[in-house]
N, C-alpha and C positions, 0 to 999 in steps of 0.2 A: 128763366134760363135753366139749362139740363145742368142738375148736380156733376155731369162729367165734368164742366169745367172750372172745377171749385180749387182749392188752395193744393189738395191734393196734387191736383191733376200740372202744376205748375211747378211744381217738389217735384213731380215723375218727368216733367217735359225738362228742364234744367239737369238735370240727372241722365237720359238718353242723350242728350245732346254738350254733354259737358267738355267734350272734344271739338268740340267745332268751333273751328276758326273767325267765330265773327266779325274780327278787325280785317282777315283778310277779304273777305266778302263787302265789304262795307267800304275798304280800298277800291274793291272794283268797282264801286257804285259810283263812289266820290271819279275814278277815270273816266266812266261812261255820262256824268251830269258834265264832266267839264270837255268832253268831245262832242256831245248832241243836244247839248242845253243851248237853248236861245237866252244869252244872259249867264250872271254869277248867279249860280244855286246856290243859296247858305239857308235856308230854310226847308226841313224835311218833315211831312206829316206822315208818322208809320203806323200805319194802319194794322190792326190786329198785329201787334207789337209782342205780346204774347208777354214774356216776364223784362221784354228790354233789353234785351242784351245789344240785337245791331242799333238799338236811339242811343244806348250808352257808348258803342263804338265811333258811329256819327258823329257826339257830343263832342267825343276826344278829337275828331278831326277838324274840329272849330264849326260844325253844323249847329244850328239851333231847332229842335228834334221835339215835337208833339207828337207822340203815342196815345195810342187808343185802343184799348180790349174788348171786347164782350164779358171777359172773365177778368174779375177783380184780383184775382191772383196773378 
């Protein structure tokens, strides 16, 4: 894996994006799974999850949230 996506690089992404809204975005997720889901969605798999922030927002909405990186950070 490219040294870009080392411990560093997840300090700088949390840091650019420290503003953002993820509970609101993750709101919107949780309206759009309970309007076009076939079925209760309570399990979310977030793929390049990055350092977690919307699995920890999901979490709080009572999802059960498996994240997945490329970058350990």
């Amino acid at each position: 894996m490219s040294e870009v996506f080392g411990c560093e690089y997840a300090d700088a992404y949390d840091l650019l994006y420290q503003d953002k809204d993820y509970s609101a975005e993750c709101r919107l997720i949780d309206r759009l799974l309970r309007k076009y889901a076939n079925g209760n969605v309570r399990k979310v798999l977030d793929l390049g999850c990055g350092t977690g922030n919307h699995a920890l927002a999901l979490a709080e909405q009572g999802y059960e949230v498996v994240g997945d990186d490329r970058a350990p950070g």
